[in-house]
N, C-alpha and C positions, 0 to 999 in steps of 0.2 A: 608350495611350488606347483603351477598346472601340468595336468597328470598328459601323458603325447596322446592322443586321437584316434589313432589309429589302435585300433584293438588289439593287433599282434605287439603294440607294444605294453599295454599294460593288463591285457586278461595276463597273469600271472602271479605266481607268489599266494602271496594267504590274503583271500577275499572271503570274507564275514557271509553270511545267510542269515540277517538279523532279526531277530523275531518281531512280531506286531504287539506291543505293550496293549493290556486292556487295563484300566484303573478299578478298583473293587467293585463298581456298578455295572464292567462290564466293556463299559466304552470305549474304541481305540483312543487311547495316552498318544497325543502329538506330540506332548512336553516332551514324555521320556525317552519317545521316540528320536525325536533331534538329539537329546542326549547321548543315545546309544551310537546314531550317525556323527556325531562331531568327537568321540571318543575313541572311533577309529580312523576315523580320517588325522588324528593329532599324533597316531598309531602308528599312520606312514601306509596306509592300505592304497590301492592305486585305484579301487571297484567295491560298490555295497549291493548288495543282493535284496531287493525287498519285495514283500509280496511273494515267496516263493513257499518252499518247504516248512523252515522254521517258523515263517512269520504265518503259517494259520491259513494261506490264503483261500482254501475252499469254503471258508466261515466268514470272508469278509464280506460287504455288499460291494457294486461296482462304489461308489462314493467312498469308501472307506480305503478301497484299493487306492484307486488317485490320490486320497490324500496322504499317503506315506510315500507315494511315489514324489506327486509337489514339496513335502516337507524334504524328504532325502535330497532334491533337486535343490531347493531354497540354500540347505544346509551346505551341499557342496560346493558348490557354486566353481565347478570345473578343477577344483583340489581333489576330486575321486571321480568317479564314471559310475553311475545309476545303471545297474542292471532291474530290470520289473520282471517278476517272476506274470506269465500271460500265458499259461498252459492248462489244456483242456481238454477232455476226451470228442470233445463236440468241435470240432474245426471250424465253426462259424462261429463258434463262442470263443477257440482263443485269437482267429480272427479278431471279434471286437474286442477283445483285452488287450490285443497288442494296438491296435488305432489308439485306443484310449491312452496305453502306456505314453506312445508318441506324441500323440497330445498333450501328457503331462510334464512332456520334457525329458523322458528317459533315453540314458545314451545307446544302451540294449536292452533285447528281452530275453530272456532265459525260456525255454519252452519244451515243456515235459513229455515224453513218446506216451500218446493217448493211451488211460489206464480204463481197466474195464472191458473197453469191447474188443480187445483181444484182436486188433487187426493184421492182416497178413504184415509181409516187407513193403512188397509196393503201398500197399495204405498206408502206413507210416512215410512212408517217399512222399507219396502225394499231397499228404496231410502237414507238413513241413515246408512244400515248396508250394502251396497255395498261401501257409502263412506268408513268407519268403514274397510271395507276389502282393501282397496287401499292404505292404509296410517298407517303407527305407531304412529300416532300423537294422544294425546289425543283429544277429539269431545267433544265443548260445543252445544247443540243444543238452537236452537232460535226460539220460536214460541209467534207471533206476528199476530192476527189473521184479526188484523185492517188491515194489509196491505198484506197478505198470502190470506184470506177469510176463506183458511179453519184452523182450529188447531189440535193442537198434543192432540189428547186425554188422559189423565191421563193415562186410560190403554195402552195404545201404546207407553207414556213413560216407564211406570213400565217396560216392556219388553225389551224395546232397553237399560233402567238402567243397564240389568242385564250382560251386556256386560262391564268389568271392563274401553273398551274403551269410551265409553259414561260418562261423569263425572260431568255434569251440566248441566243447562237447565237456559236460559237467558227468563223468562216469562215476556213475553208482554199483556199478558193476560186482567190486572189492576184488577184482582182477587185475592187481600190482604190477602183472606181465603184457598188458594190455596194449602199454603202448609201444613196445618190443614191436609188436607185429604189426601196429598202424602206423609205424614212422615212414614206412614205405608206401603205404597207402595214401599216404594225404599230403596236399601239400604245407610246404614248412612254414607257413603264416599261420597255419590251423593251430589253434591254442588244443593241450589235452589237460584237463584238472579234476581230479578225485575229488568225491564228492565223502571220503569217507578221513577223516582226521588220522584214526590210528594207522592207517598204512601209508600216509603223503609222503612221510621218507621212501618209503621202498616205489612208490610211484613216481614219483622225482628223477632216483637214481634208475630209473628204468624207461626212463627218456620224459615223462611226464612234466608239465607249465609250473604244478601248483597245486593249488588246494582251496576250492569252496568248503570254508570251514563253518564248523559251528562251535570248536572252541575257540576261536579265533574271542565269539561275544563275551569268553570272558578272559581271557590272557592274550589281548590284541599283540601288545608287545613280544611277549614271550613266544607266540606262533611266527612272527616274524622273522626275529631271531638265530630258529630252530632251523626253517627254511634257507635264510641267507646264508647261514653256519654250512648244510648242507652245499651248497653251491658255492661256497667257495672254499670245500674242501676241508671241511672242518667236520666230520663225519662223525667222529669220535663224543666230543663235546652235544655233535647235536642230538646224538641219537640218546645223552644221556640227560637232558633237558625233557627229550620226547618222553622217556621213564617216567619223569616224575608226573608227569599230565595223565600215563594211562588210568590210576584210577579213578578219577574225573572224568576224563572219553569216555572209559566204560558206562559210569550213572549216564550220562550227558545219552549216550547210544543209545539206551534201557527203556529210557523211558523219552520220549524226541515228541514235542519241544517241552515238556512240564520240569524237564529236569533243568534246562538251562534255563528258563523263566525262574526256577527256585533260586540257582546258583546266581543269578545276578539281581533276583529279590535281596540275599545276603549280601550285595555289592553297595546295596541301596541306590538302584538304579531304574528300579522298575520294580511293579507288583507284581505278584508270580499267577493271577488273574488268565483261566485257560477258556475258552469256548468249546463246548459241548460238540463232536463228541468225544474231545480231550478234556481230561480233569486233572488238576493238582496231583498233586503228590503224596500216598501217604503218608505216615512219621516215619516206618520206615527206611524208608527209599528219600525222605528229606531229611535225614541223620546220616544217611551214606552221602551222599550230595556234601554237607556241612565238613565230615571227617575229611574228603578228599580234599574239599578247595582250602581246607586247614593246611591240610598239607602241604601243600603248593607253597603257599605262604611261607611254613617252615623250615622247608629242606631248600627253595632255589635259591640260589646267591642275590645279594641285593640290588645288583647291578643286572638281572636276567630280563625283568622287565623296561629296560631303560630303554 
C-alpha cells in the first residue's frame, strides 16, 4: 500500500537506520542491501534510513553513497519513504550530499548538528537553514550530542521548526523527557523520534512520533509491534516484549554498528564485513550477541514477529 507524502504523516513509528553491507573483499553488498530494504518494507515500515549512522556513511565514497540511496529508491518504489543520511561538519559538503541525495531520488535527508568544530547556536541555525535553502527536500535533523559534543538547543530547534522545511528531529539526546517541554515549542506537524531503542517506550509515552531504530534491522516485526501495542494502550504486554529485546539493545548499543552487522550475519542476511575505523567483533562480544538473539528466539511467543 503507498505510504501518504506528506511527512507528518509517516515520519513515525519504528523506522530502521540500515546499515551499508560490505561483502568479505570489502565492497558495498547491493544484493544484500535490497534485501535488508525489502525485509522491512514487507515489515510494514513507512521510512528507511540510509547512509546515516548505522550504514558507515563517513567510509563511503560520494558513488557508494548514491548507490544505496538508488537501490533503496529502486526497492521502494513509494511503499516506504527514502530518508539519505547527507550530514557534515563542512556545510558545503552536506550541502552537496543533500543535491546528490535529491538527485538520487530521496524523499528526505536526515542531517546531523556539525561534529567536531564545536560551533556556537546561531552556527548550527545557520548551518541547517543554508542546507534548508539548497534543496526542496524535506530536513530531519539529528542531534546526537554523545558524538557532535555539542547539541541542538530546544530553542534553536523551535526556530529552525518554524520553517515548514524542517519536519523532525532524530534525538540522540536519551532525554525521555524531552519532548514534555518541546510540545509547546513546535509546531504539531513537527515529527519527535529517539534515536535510542531502549527508551522509545518512555519517549512515546512522553509525547514522542517514534523511534529511528536499529533493532528494528533485526526484529522489523517485533519493534513494530511493541510500538503499536504501546499506542493503543496495550502498555503492559508492550513493555514486556520491550524486556525481552534488552539484552540484544544492550550488544546492539556496545559495540554500533559491528554488533548488528554480526547479529544479522547470524540471520544470514549480510556479512558482518566493517570498514576501518570500525572492526568486527571479537569472540567475545560475538558469543554475547549469539546468546541474546538465541534468546529472543526462545522466550517470544510465536505469533510476536507476525
Amino acid at each position: 500500500m503507498p505510504i501518504p507524502t506528506t511527512p507528518e504523516a509517516w515520519l513515525s513509528g519504528t523506522i530502521p537506520d540500515l546499515p551499508t553491507p560490505f561483502d568479505a573483499g570489502g565492497a558495498v553488498d547491493l544484493r544484500a542491501f535490497r534485501g535488508l530494504c525489502e525485509r522491512q518494507i514487507a515489515a510494514g515500515v513507512t521510512a528507511l534510513v540510509v547512509g546515516e549512522t548505522a550504514g558507515e556513511a563517513s567510509t563511503l565514497s560520494l558513488a557508494e553513497h548514491e548507490s544505496i540511496i538508488h537501490a533503496a529508491v529502486e526497492i521502494a518504489r513509494g511503499r516506504a519513504r527514502v530518508i539519505a543520511g547527507a550530514g557534515s561538519n563542512s556545510t558545503q559538503h552536506a550541502i552537496d550530499l543533500t543535491r546528490r541525495a535529491e538527485e538520487a531520488g530521496a524523499d528526505a535527508v536526515m542531517s546531523v548538528v556539525p561534529y567536531y568544530n564545536k560551533p556556537m547556536q546561531e552556527g548550527i541555525y545557520e548551518h541547517f537553514r543554508a542546507i534548508a535553502d539548497s534543496t526542496a527536500l524535506p530536513i530531519i535533523l539529528h542531534d546526537v550530542p554523545s558524538r557532535t559534543v555539542r547539541e541542538l538547543a530546544n530553542s534553536t530547534l523551535a526556530r529552525l521548526a518554524e520553517s515548514r522545511q524542517l519536519v523532525g528531529l532524530r534525538d540522540g539526546s536519551g532525554d525521555v523527557t524531552r519532548p514534555l517541554r518541546l510540545g509547546s515549542m513546535l509546531p504539531s506537524r513537527f515529527r519527535l523520534l529517539t534515536g535510542d531503542d531502549a527508551t522509545a517506550l518512555a519517549y512515546v509515552a512522553n509525547g514522542g512520533d517514534g523511534c529511528i531504530s536499529t533493532m528494528s534491522n533485526v526484529t522489523p516485526g517485533l519493534c513494530q509491534t511493541i510500538l503499536s501495542g504501546m499506542r493503543h494502550g496495550r502498555l503492559r504486554a508492550a513493555c514486556d516484549l520491550q524486556s525481552q529485546l534488552m539484552p540484544l539493545q544492550a550488544c546492539l548499543s556496545a559495540d554500533h554498528p559491528a554488533a548488528l552487522k554480526y547479529a544479522l550475519s547470524l540471520l544470514g542476511l549480510m556479512h558482518p564485513t566493517t570498514r576501518l575505523p570500525i572492526v568486527e567483533l571479537d569472540a567475545t562480544a560475538k558469543a554475547a550477541v549469539a546468546i541474546a538473539l538465541t534468546a529472543i528466539d526462545e522466550n517470544l511467543p510465536e505469533t510476536a514477529e507476525a
